[in-house]
VOPAGU-2260 file (C-alpha; in pm, 1 decimal, decimal comma):
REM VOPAGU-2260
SITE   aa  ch    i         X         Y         Z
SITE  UNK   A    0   -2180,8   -1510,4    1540,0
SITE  UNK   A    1   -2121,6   -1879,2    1664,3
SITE  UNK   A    2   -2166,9   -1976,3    2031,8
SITE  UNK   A    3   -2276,2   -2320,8    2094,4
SITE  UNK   A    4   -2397,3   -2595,3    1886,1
SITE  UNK   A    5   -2723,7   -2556,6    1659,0
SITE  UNK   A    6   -3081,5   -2650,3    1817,3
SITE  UNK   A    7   -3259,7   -2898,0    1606,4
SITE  UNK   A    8   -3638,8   -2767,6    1607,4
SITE  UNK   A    9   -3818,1   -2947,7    1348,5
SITE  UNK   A   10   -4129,5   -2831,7    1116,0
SITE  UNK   A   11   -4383,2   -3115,1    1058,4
SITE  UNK   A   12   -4348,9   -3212,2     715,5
SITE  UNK   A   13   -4576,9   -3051,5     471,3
SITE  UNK   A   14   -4663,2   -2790,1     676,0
SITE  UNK   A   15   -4576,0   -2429,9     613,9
SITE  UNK   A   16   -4524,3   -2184,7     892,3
SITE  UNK   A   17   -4589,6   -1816,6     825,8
SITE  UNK   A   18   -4555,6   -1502,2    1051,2
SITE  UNK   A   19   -4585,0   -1177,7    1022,0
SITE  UNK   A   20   -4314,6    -915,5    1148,1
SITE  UNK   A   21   -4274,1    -580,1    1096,5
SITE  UNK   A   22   -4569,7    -576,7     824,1
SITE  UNK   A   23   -4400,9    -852,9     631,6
SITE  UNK   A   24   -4478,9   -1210,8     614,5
SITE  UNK   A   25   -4236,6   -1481,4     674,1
SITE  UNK   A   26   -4261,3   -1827,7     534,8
SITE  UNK   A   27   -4057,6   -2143,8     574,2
SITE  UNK   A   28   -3839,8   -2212,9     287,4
SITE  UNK   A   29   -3851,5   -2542,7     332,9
SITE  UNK   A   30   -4097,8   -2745,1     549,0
SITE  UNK   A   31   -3906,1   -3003,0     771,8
SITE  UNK   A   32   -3588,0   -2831,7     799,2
SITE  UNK   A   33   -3509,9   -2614,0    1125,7
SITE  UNK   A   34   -3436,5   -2230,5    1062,8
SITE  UNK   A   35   -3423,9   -1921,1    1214,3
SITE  UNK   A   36   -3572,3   -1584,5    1141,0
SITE  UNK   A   37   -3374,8   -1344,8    1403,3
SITE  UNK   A   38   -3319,6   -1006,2    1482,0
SITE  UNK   A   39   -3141,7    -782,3    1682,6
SITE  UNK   A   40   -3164,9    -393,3    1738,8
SITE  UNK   A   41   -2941,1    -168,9    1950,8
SITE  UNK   A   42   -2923,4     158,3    2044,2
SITE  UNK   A   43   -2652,2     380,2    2232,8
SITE  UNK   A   44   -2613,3     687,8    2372,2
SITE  UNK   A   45   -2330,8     936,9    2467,4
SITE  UNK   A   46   -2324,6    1203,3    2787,4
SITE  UNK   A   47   -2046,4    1315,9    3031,8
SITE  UNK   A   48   -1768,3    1074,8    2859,1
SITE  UNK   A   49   -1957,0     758,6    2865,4
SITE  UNK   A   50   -2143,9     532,9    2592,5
SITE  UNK   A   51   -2408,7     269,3    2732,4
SITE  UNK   A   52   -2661,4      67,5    2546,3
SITE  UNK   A   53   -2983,7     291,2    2585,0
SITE  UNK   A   54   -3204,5      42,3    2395,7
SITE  UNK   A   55   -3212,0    -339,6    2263,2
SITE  UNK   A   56   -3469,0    -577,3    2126,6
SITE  UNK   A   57   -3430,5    -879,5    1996,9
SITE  UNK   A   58   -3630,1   -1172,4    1817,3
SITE  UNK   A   59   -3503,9   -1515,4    1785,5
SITE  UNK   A   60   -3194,6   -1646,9    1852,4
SITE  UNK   A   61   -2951,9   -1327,2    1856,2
SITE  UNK   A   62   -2832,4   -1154,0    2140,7
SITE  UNK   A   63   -2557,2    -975,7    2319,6
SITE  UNK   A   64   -2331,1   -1075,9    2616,7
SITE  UNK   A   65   -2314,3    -767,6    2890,8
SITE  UNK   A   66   -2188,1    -450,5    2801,4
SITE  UNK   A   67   -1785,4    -445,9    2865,8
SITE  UNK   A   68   -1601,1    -115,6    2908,2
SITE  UNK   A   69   -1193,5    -266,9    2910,8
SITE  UNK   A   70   -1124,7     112,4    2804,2
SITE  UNK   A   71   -1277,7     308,7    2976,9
SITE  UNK   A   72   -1667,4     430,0    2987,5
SITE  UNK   A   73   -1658,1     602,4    2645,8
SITE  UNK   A   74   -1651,9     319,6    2431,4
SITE  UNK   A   75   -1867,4      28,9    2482,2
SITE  UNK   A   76   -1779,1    -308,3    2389,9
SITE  UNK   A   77   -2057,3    -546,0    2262,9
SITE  UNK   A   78   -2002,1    -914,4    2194,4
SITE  UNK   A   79   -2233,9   -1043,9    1929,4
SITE  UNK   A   80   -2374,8   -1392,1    1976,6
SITE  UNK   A   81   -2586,6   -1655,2    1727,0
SITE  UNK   A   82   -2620,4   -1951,3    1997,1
SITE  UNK   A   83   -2783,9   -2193,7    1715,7
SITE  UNK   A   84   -2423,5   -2262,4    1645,2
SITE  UNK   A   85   -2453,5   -2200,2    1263,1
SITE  UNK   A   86   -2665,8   -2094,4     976,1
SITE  UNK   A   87   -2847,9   -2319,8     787,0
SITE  UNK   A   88   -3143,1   -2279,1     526,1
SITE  UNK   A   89   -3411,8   -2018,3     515,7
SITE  UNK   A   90   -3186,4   -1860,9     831,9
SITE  UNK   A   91   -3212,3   -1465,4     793,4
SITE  UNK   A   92   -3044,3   -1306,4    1041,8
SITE  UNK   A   93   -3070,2    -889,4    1066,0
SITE  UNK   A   94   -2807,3    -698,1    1299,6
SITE  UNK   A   95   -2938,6    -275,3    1334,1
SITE  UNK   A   96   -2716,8     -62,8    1549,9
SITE  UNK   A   97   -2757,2     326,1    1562,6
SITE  UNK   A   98   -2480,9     506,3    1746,8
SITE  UNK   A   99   -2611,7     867,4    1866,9
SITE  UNK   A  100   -2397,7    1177,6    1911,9
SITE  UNK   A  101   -2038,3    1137,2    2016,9
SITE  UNK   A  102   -2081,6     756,7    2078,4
SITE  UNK   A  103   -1816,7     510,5    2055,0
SITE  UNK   A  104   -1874,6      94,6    2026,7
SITE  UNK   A  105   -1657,1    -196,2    1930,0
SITE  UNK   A  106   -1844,1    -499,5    1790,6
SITE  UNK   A  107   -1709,3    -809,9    1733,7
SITE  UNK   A  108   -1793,8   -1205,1    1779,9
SITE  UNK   A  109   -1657,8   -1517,8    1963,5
SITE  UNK   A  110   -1646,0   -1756,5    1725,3
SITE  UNK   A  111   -1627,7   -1791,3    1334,0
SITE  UNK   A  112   -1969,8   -1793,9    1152,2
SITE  UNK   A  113   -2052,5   -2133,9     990,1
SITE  UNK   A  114   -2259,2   -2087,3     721,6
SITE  UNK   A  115   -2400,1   -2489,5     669,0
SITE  UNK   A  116   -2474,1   -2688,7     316,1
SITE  UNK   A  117   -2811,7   -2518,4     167,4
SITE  UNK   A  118   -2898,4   -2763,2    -136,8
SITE  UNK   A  119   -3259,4   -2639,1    -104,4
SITE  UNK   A  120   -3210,9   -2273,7      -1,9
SITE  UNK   A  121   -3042,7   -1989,1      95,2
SITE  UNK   A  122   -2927,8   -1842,2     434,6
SITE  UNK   A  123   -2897,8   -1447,5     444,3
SITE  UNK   A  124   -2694,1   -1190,5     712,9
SITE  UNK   A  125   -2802,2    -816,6     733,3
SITE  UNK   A  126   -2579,0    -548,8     907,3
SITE  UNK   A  127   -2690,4    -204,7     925,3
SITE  UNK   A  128   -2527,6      64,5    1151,0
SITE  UNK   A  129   -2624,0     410,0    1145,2
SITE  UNK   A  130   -2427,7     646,2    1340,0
SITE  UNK   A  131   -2475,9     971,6    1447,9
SITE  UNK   A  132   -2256,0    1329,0    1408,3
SITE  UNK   A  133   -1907,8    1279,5    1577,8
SITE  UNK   A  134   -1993,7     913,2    1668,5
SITE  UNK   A  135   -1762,3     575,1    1598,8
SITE  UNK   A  136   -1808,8     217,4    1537,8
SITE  UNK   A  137   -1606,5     -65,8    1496,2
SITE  UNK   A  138   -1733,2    -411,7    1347,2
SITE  UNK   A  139   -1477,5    -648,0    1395,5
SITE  UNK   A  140   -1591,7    -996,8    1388,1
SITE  UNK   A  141   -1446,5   -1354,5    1358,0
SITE  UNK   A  142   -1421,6   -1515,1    1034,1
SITE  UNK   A  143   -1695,1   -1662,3     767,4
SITE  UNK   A  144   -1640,9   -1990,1     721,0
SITE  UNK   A  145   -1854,2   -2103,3     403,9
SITE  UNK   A  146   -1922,4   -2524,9     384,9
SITE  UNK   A  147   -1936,9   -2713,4      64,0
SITE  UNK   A  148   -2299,2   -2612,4    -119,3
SITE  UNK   A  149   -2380,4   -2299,4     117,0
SITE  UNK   A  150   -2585,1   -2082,3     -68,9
SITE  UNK   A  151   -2496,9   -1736,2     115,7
SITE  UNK   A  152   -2658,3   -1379,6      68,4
SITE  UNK   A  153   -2444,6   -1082,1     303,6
SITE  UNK   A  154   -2588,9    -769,2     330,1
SITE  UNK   A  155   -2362,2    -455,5     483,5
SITE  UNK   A  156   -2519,3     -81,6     535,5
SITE  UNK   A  157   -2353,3     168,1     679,7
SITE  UNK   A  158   -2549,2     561,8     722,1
SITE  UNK   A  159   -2284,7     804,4     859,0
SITE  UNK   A  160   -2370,6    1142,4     968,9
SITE  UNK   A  161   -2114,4    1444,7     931,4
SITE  UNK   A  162   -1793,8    1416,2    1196,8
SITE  UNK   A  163   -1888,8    1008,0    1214,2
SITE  UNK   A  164   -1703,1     728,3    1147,2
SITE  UNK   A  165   -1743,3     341,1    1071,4
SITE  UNK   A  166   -1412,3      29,3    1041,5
SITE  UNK   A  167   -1516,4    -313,9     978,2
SITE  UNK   A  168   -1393,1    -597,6     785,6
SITE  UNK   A  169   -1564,6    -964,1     717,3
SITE  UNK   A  170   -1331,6   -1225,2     623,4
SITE  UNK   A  171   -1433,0   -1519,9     395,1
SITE  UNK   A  172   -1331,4   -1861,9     419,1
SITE  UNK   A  173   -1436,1   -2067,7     100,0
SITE  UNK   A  174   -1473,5   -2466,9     205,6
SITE  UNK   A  175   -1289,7   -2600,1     517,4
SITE  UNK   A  176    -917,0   -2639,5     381,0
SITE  UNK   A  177    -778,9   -2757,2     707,2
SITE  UNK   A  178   -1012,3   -3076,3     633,9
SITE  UNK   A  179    -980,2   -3087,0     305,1
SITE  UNK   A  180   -1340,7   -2941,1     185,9
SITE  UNK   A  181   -1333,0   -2728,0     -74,5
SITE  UNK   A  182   -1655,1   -2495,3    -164,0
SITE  UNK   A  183   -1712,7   -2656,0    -496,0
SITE  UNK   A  184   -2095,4   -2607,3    -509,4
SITE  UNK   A  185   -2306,9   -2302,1    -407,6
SITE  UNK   A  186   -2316,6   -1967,6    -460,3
SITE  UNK   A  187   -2230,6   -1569,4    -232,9
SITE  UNK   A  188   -2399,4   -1285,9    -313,8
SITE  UNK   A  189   -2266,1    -981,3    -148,5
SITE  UNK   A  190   -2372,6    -597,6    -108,0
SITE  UNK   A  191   -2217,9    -353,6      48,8
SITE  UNK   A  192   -2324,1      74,5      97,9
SITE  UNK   A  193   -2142,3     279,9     277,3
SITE  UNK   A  194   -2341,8     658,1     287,2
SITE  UNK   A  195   -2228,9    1023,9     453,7
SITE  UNK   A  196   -2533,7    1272,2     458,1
SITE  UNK   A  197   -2721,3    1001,0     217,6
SITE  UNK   A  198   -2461,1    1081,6     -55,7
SITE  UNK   A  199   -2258,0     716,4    -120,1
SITE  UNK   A  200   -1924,9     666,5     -43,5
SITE  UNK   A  201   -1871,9     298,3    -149,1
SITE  UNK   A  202   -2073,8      57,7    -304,0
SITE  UNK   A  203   -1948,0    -282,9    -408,7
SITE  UNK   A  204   -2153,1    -598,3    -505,7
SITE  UNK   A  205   -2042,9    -933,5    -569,8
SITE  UNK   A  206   -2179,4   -1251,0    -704,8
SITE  UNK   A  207   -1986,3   -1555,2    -703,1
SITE  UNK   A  208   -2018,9   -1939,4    -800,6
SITE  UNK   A  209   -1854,8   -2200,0    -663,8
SITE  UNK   A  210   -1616,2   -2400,2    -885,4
SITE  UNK   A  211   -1669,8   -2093,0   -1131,7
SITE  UNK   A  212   -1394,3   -1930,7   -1319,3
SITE  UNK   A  213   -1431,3   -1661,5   -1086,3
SITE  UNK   A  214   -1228,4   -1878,7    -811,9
SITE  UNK   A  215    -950,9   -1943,1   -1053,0
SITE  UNK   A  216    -934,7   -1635,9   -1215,2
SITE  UNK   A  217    -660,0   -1396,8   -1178,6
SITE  UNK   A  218    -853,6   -1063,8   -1132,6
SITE  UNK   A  219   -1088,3   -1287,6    -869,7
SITE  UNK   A  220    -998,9   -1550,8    -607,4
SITE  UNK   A  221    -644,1   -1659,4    -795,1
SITE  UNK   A  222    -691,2   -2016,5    -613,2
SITE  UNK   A  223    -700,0   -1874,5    -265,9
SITE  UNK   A  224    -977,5   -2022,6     -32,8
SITE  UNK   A  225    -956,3   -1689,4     175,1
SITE  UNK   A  226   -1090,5   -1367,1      78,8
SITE  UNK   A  227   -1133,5   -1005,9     316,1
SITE  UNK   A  228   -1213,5    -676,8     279,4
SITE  UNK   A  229   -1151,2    -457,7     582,7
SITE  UNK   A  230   -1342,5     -55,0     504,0
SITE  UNK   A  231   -1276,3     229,3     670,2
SITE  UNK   A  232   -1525,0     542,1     622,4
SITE  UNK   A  233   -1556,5     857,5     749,8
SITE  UNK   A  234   -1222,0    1110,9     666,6
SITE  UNK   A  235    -988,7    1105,5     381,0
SITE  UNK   A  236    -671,8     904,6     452,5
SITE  UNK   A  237    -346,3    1115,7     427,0
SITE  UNK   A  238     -14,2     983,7     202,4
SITE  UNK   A  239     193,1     953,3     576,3
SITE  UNK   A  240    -115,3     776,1     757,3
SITE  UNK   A  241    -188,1     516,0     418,5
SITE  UNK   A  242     194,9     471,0     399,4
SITE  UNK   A  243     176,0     408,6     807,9
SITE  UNK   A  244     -91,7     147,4     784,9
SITE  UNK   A  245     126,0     -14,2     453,3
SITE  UNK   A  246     433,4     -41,8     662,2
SITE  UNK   A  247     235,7    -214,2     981,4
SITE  UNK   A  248     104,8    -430,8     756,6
SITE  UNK   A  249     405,0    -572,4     581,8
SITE  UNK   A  250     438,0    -974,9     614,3
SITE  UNK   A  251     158,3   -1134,3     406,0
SITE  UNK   A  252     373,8   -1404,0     322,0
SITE  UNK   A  253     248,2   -1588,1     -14,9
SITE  UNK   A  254     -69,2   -1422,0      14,9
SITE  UNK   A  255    -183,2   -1092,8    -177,6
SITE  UNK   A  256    -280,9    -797,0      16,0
SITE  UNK   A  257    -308,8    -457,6    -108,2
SITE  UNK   A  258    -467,1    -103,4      45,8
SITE  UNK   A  259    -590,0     192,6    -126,8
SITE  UNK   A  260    -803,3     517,1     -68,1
SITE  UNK   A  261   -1059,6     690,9    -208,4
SITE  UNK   A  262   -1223,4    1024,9     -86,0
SITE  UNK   A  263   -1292,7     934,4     266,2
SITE  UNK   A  264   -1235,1     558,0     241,9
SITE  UNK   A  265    -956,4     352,1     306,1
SITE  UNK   A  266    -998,9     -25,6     178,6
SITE  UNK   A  267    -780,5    -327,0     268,3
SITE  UNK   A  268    -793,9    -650,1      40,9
SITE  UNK   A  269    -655,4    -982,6     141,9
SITE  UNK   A  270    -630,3   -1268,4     -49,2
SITE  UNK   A  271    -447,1   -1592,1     123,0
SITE  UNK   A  272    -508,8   -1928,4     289,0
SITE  UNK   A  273    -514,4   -1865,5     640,3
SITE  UNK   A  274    -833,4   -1685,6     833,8
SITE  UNK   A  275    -581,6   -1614,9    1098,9
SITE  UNK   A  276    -310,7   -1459,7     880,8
SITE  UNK   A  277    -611,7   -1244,9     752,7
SITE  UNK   A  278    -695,9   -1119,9    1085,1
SITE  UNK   A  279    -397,7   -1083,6    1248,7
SITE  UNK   A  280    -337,8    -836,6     892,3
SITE  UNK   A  281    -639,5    -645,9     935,2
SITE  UNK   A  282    -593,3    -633,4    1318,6
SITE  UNK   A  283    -205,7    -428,3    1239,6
SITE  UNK   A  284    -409,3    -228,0     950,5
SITE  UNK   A  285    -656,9    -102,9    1260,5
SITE  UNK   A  286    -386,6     -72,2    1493,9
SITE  UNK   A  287    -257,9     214,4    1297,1
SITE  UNK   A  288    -620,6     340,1    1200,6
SITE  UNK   A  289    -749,4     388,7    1571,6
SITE  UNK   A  290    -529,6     621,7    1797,6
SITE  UNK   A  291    -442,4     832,0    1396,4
SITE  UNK   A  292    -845,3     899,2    1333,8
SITE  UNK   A  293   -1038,7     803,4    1663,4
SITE  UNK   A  294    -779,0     924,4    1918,1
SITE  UNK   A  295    -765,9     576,9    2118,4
SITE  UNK   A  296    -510,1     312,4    2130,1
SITE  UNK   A  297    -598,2     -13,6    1963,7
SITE  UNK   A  298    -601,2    -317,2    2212,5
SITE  UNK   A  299    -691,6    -670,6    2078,4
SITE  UNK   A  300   -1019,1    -790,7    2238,2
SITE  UNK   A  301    -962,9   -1029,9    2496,6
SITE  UNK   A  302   -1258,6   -1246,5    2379,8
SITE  UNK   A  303   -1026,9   -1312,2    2053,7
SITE  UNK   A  304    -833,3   -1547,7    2336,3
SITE  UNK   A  305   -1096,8   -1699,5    2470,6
């Protein structure tokens, strides 16, 4: 969620800064370094053929670039943006989107998300989407890119109603390879729900240390510095429509890349050294996803280009 270049706002030294939001109290982690409590909360609605945004509030730096309708007025496309220009420390950043009958949106980003160094902290990302009967959304965002020493916490929640439907993916870029960093200190913690009439239909959680065996391992990163999951919920996936998206997505070249089902999930896993390669997978996985379960042809954003 990267537009921009970070704001430097400093904290007097020594002095903690405390708030209170929503009934809970938020405190600097760590007096003297700049961070960012943010939130952002939308809301759409569905009549006649067309989605719009009915509601949005936001605190702090996250916000949304106008609402784009490239195909038409029944989906809505929404361009997520984090103009700090990175997440640092004590940074907690909360993304809530509820979709209401028959709605359709397309989410993405601009830019990668840099998660900075955190020797003295953590920095945390919360996505919930809840989505209404017969409604659709797609998260498809730009690539993680995780620094030397980030300490990183990613939260994913998706609520689907009966008829709806959620496809997202995060991609996870471990150091800066092109540079020659490699993300030898720190730590990820990841959780991920996925619910249809409160009754789960995926749960995964991760934790993983840098420079831990877990990077090397086989049956964990095998030495690749770039990890995705791409999840489709909502239907059960046919043998002709998994075998479909298998065939479009032929050409991993020396990375390992595998899909599967399970009732009313498809998953995608990637495994590689190229955030691009990654995408450009997922992106032929969706391609053959979209017009076979949401009836509408798959066009790259144009933003992507940009």
């Amino acid at each position: 969620m990267i537009v921009g270049k970070r704001a430097r706002v400093p904290y007097s030294a020594g002095i903690t800064d405390r708030a209170t939001r929503n009934g809970a109290t938020l405190t600097t982690a760590h007096p003297g370094m700049p961070h960012w409590h943010a939130d952002l909360n939308l809301s759409f609605a569905h009549a006649a053929g067309r989605t719009w945004l009915a509601a949005k509030a936001h605190q702090g730096p996250l916000q949304i670039q106008k609402t784009l309708y490239p195909e038409g007025p029944g989906i809505c496309h929404v361009a997520v943006l984090h103009p700090p220009g990175g997440i640092a420390a004590g940074d907690r950043l909360t993304v809530a989107v509820r979709l209401g009958s028959d709605s359709r949106v397309c989410l993405t980003t601009p830019g990668a998300s840099k998660w900075y160094r955190c020797p003295r902290g953590e920095a945390e990302q919360r996505l919930h989407f809840s989505v209404a009967a017969g409604a659709a959304v797609e998260w498809l965002p730009r690539e993680n890119i995780l620094f030397d020493a980030s300490q990183v916490r990613m939260h994913l929640d998706v609520e689907l109603a009966a008829g709806a439907q959620f496809l997202g993916w995060e991609i996870l870029c471990f150091g800066r390879r092109a540079s020659g960093e490699r993300w030898d200190r720190g730590g990820l913690h990841l959780s991920s729900s996925v619910s249809r009439l409160q009754r789960p239909l995926w749960r995964e959680r991760a934790s993983v240390t840098a420079g831990g065996d877990f990077a090397t391992s086989p049956i964990g990163l095998a030495g690749y510095s770039v990890s995705g999951t791409l999840v489709y919920a909502g239907s059960d996936i046919d043998a002709r429509l998994l075998a479909g998206c298998r065939e479009a997505a032929q050409g991993a070249g020396d990375a390992r890349a595998a899909i599967t089902t399970l009732p009313g999930v498809l998953l995608a896993r990637y495994l590689g050294h190229s955030s691009q390669d990654a995408l450009g997978w997922f992106t032929s996985i969706w391609k053959v996803l979209r017009p076979a379960l949401m009836g509408v042809t798959a066009n790259t954003p144009r933003l992507w280009a940009c």
